[in-house]
Biopython code that builds the backbone (N, CA, C, O; Angstrom):
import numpy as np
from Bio.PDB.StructureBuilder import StructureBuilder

atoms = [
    (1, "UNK", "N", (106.366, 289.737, 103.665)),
    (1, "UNK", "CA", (105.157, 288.951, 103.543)),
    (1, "UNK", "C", (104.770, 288.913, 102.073)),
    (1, "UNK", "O", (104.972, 289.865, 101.319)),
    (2, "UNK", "N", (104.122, 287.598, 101.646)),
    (2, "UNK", "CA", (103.741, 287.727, 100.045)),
    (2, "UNK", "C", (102.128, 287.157, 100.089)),
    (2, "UNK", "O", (101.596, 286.426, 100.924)),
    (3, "UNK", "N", (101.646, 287.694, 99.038)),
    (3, "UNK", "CA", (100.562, 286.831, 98.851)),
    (3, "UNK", "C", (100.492, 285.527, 99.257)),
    (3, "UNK", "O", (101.444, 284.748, 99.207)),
    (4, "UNK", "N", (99.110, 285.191, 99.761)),
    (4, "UNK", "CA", (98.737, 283.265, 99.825)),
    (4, "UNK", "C", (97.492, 282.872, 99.358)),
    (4, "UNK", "O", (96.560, 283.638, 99.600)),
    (5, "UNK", "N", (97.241, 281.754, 98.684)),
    (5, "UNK", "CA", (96.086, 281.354, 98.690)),
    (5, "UNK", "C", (95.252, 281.471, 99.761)),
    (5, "UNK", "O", (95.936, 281.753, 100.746)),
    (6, "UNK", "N", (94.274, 281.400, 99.990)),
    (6, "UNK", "CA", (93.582, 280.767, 101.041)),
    (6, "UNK", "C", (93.851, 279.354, 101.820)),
    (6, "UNK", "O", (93.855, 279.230, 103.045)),
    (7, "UNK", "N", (94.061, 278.373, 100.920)),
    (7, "UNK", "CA", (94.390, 277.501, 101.332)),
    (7, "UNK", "C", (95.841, 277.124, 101.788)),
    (7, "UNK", "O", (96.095, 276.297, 102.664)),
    (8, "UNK", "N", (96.709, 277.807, 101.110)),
    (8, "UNK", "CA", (97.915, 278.224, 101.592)),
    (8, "UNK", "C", (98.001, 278.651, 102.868)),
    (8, "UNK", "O", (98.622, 277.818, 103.528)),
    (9, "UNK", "N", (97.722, 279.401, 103.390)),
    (9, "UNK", "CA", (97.227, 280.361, 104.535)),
    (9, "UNK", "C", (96.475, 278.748, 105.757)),
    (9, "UNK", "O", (96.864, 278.415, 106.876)),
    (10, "UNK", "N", (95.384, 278.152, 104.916)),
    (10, "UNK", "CA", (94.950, 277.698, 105.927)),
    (10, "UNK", "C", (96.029, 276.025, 106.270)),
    (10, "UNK", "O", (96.357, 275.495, 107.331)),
    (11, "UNK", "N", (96.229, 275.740, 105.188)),
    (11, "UNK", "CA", (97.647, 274.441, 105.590)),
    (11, "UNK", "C", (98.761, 275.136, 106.441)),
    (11, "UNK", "O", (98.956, 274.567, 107.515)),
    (12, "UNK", "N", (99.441, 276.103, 106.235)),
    (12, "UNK", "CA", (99.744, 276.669, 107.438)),
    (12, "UNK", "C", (99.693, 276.882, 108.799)),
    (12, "UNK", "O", (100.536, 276.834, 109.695)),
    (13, "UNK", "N", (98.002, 277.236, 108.734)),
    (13, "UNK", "CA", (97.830, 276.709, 109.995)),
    (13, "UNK", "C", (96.941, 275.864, 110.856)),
    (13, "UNK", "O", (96.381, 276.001, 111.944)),
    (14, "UNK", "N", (97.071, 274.603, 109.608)),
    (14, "UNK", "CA", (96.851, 273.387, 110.239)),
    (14, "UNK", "C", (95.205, 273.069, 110.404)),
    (14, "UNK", "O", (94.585, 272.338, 111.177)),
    (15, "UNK", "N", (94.849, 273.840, 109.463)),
    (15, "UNK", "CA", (92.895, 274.008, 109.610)),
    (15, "UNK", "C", (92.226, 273.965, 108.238)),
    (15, "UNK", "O", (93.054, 273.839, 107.336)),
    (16, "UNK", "N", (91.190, 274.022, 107.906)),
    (16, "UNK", "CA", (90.595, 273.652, 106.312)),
    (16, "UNK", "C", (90.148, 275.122, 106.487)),
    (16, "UNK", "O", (89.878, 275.664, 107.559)),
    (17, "UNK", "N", (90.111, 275.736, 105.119)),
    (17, "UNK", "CA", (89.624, 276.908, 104.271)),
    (17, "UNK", "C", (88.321, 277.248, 105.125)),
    (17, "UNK", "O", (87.938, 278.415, 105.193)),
    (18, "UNK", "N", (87.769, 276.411, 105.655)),
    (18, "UNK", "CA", (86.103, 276.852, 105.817)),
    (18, "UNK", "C", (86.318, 277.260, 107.483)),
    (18, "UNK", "O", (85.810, 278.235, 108.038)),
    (19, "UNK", "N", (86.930, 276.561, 107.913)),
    (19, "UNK", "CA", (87.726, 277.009, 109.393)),
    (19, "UNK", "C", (88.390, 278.420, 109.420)),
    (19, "UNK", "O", (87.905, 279.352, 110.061)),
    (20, "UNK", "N", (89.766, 278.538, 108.531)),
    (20, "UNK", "CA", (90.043, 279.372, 108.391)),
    (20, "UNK", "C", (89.393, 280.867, 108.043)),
    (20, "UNK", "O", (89.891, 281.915, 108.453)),
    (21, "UNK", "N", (88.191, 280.786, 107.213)),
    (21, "UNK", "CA", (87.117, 281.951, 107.234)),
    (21, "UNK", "C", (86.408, 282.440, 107.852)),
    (21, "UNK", "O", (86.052, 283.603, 108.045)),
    (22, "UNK", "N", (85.910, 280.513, 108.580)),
    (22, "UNK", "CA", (85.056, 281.434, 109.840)),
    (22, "UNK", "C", (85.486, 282.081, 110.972)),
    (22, "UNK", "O", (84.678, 282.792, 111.570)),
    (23, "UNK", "N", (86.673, 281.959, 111.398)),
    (23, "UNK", "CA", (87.915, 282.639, 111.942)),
    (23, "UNK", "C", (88.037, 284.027, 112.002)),
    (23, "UNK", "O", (88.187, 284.789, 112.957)),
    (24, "UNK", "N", (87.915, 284.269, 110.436)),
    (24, "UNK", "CA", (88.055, 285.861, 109.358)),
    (24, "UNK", "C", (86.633, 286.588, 109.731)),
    (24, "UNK", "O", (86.902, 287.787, 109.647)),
    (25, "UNK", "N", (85.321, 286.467, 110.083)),
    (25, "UNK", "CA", (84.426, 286.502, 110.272)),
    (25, "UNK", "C", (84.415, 287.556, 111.178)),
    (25, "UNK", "O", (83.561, 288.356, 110.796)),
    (26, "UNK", "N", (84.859, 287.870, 112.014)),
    (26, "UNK", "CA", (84.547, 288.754, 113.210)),
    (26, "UNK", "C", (85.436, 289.964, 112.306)),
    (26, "UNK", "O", (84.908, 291.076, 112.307)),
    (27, "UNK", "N", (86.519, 289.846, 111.669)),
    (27, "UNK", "CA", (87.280, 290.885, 111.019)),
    (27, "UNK", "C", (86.817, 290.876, 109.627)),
    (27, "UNK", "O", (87.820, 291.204, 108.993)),
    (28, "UNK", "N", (85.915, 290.696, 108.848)),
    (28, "UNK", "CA", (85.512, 291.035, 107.672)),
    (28, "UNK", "C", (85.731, 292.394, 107.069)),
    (28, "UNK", "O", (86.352, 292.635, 106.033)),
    (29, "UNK", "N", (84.930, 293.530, 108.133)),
    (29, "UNK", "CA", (84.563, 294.791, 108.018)),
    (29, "UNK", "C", (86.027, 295.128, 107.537)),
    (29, "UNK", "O", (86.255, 295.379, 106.353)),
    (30, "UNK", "N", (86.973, 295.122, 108.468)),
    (30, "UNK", "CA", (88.052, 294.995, 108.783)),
    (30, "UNK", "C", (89.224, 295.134, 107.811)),
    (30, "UNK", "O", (89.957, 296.112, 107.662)),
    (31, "UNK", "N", (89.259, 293.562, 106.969)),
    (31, "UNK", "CA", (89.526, 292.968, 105.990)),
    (31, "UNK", "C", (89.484, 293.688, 104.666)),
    (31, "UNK", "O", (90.373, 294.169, 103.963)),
    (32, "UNK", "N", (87.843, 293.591, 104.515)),
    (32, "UNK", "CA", (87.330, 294.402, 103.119)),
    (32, "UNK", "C", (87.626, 296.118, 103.367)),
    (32, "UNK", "O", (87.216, 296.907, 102.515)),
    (33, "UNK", "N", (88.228, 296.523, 104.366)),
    (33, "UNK", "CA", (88.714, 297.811, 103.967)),
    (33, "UNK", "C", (90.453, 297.645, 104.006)),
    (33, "UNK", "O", (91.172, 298.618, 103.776)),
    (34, "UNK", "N", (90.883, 296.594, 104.254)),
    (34, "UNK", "CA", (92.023, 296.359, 103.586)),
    (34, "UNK", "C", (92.582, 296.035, 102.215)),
    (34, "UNK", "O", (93.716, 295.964, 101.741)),
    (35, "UNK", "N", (91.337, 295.864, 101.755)),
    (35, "UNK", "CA", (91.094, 295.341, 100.228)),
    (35, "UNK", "C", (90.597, 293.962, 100.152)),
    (35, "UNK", "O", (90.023, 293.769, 99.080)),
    (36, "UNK", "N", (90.624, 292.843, 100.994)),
    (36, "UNK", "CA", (89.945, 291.825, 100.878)),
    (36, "UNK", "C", (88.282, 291.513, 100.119)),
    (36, "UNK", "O", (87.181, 291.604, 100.663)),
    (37, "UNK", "N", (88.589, 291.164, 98.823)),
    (37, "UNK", "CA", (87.477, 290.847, 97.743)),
    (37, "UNK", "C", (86.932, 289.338, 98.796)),
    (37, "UNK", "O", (87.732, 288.584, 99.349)),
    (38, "UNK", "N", (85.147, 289.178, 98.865)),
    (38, "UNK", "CA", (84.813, 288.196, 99.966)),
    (38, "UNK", "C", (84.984, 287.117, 99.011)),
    (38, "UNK", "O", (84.912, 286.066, 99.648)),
    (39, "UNK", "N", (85.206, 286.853, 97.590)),
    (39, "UNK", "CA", (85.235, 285.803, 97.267)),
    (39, "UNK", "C", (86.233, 286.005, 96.300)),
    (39, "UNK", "O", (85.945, 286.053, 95.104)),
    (40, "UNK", "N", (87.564, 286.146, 96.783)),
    (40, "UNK", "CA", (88.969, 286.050, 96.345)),
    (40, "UNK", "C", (89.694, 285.202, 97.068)),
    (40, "UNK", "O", (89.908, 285.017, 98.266)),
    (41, "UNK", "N", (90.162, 284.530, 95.625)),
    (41, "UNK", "CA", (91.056, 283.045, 96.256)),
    (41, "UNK", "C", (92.432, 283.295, 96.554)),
    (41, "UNK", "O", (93.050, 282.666, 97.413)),
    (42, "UNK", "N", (93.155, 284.658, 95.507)),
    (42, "UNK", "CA", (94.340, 284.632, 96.865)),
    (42, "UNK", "C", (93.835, 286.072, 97.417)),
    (42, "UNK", "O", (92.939, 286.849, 97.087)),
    (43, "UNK", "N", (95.053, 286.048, 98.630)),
    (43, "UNK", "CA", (94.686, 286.946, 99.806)),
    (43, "UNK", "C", (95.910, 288.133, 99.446)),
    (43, "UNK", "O", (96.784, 287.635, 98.736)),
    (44, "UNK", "N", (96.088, 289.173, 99.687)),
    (44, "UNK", "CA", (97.001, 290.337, 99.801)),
    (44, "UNK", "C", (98.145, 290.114, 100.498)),
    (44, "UNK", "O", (98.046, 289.374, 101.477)),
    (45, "UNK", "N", (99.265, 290.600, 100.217)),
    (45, "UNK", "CA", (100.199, 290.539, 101.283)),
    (45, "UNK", "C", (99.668, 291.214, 102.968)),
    (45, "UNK", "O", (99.473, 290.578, 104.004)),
    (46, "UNK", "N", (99.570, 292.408, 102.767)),
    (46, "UNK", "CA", (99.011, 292.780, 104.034)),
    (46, "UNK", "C", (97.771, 292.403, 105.147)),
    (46, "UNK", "O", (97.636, 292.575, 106.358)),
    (47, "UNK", "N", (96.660, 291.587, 103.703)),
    (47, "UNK", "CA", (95.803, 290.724, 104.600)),
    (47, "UNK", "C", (96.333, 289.239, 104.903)),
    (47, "UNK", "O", (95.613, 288.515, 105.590)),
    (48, "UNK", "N", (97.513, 288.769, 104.440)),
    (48, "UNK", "CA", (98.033, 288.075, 105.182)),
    (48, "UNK", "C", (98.584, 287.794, 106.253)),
    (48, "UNK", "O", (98.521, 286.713, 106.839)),
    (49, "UNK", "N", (99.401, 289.155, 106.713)),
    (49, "UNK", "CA", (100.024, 289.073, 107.846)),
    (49, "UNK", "C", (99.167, 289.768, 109.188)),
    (49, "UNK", "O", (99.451, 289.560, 110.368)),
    (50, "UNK", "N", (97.891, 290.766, 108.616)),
    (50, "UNK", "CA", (97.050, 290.443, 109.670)),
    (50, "UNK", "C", (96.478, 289.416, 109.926)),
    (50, "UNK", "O", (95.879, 289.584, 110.988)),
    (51, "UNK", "N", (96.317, 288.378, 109.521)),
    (51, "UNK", "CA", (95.632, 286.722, 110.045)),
    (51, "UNK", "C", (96.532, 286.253, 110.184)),
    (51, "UNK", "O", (96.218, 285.089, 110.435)),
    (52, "UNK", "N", (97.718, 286.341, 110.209)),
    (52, "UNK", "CA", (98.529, 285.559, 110.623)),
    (52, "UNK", "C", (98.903, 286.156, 112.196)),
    (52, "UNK", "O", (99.037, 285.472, 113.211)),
    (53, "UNK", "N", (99.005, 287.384, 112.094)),
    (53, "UNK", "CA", (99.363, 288.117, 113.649)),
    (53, "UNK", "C", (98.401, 287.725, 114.500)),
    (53, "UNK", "O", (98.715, 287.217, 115.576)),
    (54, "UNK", "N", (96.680, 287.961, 114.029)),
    (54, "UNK", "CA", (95.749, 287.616, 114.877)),
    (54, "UNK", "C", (95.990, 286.265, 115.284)),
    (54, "UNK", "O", (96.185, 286.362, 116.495)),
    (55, "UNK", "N", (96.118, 284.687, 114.862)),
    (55, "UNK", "CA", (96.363, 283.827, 115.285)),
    (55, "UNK", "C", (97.104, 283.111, 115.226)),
    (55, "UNK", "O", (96.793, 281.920, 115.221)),
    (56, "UNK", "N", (98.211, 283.452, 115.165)),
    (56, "UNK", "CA", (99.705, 283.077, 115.408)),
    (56, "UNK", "C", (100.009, 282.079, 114.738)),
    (56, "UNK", "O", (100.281, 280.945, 115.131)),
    (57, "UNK", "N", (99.949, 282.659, 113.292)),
    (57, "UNK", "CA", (99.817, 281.312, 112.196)),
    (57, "UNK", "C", (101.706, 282.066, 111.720)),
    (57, "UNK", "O", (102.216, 283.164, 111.496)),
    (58, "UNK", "N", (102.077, 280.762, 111.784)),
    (58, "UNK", "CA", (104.067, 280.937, 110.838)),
    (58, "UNK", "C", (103.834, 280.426, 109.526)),
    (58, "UNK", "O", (103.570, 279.257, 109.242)),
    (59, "UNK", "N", (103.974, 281.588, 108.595)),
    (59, "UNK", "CA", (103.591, 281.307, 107.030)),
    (59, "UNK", "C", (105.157, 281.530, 106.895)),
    (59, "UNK", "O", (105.386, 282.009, 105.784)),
    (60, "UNK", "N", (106.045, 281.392, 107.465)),
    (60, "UNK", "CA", (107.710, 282.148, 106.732)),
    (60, "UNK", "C", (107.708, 280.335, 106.322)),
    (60, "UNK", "O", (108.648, 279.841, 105.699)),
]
sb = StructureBuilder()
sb.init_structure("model")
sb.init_model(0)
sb.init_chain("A")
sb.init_seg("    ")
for serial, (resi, resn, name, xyz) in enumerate(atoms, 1):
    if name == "N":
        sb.init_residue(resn, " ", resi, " ")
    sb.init_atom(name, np.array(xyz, "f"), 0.0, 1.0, " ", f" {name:<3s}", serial, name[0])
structure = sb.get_structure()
């Protein structure tokens, strides 16, 4: 898994950035102890592939 933008992440799966966050919303807490900065434009490798596992988004 590598880093993604946000928007990377959200063309992936087929939804706009603001979709894609509010999505992220219930896992914030979550997130930000994964390291997720709330207003960082790219995302971590590892917080990538948890949003991607949670909704079955194919970033390969």
């Amino acid at each position: 898994m590598k880093a993604m933008s946000k928007q990377q992440l959200a063309d992936c799966a087929g939804v706009s950035v603001k979709t894609l966050m509010g999505w992220c919303k219930r896992y914030r807490a979550e997130l930000e102890r994964m390291g997720l900065q709330p207003k960082a434009r790219v995302l971590p490798p590892n917080v990538v592939r948890f949003i991607a596992e949670r909704y079955c988004i194919d970033v390969e």
